[in-house]
N, C-alpha and C positions, 0 to 999 in steps of 0.2 A: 602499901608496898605490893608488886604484881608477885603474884607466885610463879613457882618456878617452873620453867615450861620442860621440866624433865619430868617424867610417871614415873616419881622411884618405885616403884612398885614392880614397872616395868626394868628400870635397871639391877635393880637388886636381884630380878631373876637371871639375867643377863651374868651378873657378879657372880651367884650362886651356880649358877650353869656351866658357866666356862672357867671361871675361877677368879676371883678379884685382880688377881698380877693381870693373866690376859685381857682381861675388861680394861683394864687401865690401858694396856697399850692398843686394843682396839680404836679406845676413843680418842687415842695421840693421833693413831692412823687418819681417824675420822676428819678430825681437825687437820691435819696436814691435807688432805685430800678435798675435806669437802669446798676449799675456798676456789678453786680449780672447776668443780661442778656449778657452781654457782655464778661464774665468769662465764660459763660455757652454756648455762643457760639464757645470759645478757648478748652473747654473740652468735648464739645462735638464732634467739630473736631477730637481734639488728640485719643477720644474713638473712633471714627468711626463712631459713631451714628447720622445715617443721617436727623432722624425724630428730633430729640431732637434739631440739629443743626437748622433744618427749622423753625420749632416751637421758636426759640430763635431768629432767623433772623424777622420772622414775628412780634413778640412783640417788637421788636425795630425799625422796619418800620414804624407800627402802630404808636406808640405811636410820632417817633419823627414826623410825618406827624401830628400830631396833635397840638404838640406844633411850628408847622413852619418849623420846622427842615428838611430841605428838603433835600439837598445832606446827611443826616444821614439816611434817607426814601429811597435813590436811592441808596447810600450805600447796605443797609440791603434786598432791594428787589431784587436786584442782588444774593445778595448770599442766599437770600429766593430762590429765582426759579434756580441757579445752582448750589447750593447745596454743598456738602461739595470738590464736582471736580471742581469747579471753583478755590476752596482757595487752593488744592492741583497743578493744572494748572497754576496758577497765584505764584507759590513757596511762599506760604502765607502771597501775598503783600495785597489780598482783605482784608483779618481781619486785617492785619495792617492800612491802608487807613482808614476803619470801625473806631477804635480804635483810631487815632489821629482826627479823625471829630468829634469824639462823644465828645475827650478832649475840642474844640472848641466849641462846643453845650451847654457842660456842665457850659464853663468861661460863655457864652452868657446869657444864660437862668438864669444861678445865676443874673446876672447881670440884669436883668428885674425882676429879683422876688426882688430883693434888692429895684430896682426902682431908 
């Protein structure tokens, strides 16, 4: 069985920081939000638009570095810093990889905010 690609260690601080209630509705946010960041890095690809792509890579770096989410953070800052020639170099296995970690984040994360 793959372990879980949250760092509770990282979330429980996150929990302990801001308080368990708003951690939960953080990561509702999160989930509502981040499925929008992740289309928006696929279309921005397909546009060409390199900034848009960066700027979408870095908000889901960010954010899953926050909730633990770390192979979703080295994911996204890979194709933060190489840009839309990485996903084009890689015959657009990066934003696949991206995409099926994020699905794994997403069961995860639900499943902590459920509790």
């Amino acid at each position: 069985m793959n372990a879980s690609p949250i760092d509770r260690a990282t979330y429980d601080t996150l929990a302990e920081t801001t308080g368990a209630e708003f951690a939960r509705e953080l990561v509702a946010t999160f989930l509502e939000e981040a499925p929008a960041m992740v289309a928006e890095l696929r279309n921005a690809f397909a546009a060409g638009d390199a900034e848009r792509f960066r700027r979408a890579a870095h908000s889901l770096k960010s954010n899953g570095n926050t909730f633990g989410a770390l192979g979703l953070g080295a994911l996204a800052r890979e194709l933060e810093l190489g840009g839309i020639a990485k996903v084009t170099g890689g015959g657009g296995k990066p934003l696949e990889e991206l995409e099926l970690e994020y699905a794994r984040v997403a069961a995860a994360l639900e499943a902590l905010r459920r509790g």
